[in-house]
C-alpha positions as CSV (number, residue, x, y, z in Angstrom):
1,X,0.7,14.7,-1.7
2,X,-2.1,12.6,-3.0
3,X,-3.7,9.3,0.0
4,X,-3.7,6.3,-1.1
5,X,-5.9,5.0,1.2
6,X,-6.2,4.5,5.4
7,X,-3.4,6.8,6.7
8,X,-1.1,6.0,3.5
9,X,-0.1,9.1,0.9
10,X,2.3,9.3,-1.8
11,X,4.6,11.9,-2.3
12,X,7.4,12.8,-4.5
13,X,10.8,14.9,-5.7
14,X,12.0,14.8,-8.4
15,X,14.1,11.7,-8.0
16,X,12.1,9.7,-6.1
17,X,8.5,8.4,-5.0
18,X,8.0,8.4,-0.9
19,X,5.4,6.7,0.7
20,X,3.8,8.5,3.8
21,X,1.9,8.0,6.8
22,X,0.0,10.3,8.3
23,X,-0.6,10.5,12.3
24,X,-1.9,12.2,15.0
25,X,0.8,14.3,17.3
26,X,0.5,14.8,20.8
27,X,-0.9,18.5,20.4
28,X,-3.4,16.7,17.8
29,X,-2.1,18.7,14.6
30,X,-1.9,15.3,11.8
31,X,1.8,14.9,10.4
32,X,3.0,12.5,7.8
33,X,6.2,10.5,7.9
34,X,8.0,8.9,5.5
35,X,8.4,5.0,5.6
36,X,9.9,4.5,2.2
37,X,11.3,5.8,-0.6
38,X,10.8,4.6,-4.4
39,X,11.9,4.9,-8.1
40,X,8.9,3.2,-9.1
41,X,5.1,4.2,-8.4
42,X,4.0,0.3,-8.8
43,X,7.0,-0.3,-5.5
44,X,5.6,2.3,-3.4
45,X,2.0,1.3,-3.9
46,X,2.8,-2.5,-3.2
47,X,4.7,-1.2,0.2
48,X,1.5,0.7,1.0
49,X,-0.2,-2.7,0.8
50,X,2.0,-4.8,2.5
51,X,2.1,-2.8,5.4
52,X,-1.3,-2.3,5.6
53,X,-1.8,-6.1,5.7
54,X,1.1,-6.5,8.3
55,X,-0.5,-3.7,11.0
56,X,-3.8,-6.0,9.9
57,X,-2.1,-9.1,11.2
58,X,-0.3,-6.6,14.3
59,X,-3.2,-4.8,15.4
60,X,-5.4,-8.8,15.7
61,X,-7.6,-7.0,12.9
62,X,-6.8,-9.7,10.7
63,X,-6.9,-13.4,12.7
64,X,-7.6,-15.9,9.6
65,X,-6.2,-16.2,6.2
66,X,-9.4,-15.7,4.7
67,X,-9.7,-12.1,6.5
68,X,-5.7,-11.3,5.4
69,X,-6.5,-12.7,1.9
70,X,-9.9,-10.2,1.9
71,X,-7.9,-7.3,2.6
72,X,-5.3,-7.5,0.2
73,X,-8.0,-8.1,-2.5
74,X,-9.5,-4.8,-1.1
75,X,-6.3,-3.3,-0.9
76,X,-5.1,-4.2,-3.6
77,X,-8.3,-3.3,-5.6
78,X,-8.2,0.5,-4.3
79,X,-4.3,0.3,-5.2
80,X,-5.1,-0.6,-8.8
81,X,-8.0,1.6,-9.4
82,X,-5.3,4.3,-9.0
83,X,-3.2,3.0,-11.4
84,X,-5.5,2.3,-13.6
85,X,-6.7,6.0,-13.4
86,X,-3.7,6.6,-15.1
87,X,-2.1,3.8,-16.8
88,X,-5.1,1.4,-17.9
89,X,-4.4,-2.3,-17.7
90,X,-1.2,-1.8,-15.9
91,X,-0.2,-5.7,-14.6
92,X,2.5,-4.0,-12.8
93,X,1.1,-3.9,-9.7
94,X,0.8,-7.6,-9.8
95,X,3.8,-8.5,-10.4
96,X,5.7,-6.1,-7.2
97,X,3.1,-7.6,-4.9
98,X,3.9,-11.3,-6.1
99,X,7.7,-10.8,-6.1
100,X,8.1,-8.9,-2.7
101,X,5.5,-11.3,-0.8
102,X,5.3,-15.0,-1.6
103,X,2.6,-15.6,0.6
104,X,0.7,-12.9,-1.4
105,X,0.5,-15.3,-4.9
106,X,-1.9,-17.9,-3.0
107,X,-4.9,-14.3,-2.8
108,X,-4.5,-14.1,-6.5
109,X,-5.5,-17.7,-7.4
């Protein structure tokens, strides 16, 4: 299982990607669930950043767009920096985030 960053990890089988996240349980031993499962690595990574965004917005971490378009440029930045550690100048990234989230085009102008 390899994080992808906060409590999000990326696992696998060998048919599908699943994204993670990892929490406390009440006896404080740290489990991961899964959220979602993928055929792609660029999908689950873009999930991983649109939910961190959305418990941004959920939590009143995030209050202005500025703040929400700063964290998915940070996000999004870690995100690619592991893609990029393996596939250089992969624009796939890009393109998930843009076609599952309209309101993410307006942080990449």
């Amino acid at each position: 299982m390899l994080k992808i960053f906060d409590n999000y990890y990326l696992d696998a089988s060998s048919v599908c990607y699943m994204l993670k996240k990892a929490h406390v349980k009440g006896d404080g031993m740290e489990e991961c669930d899964v959220c979602t499962y993928h055929t792609r690595l660029e999908e689950a990574l873009a999930e991983a950043v649109r939910r961190g965004l959305r418990e941004g917005v959920a939590s009143g971490e995030l209050t202005e767009w500025e703040q929400l378009c700063g964290e998915l440029r940070r996000l999004k930045h870690e995100v690619q920096g592991l893609l990029e550690s393996i596939s250089p100048a992969d624009d796939a990234l890009d393109l998930t985030l843009k076609n599952g989230n309209n309101c993410a085009s307006a942080c990449f102008r």
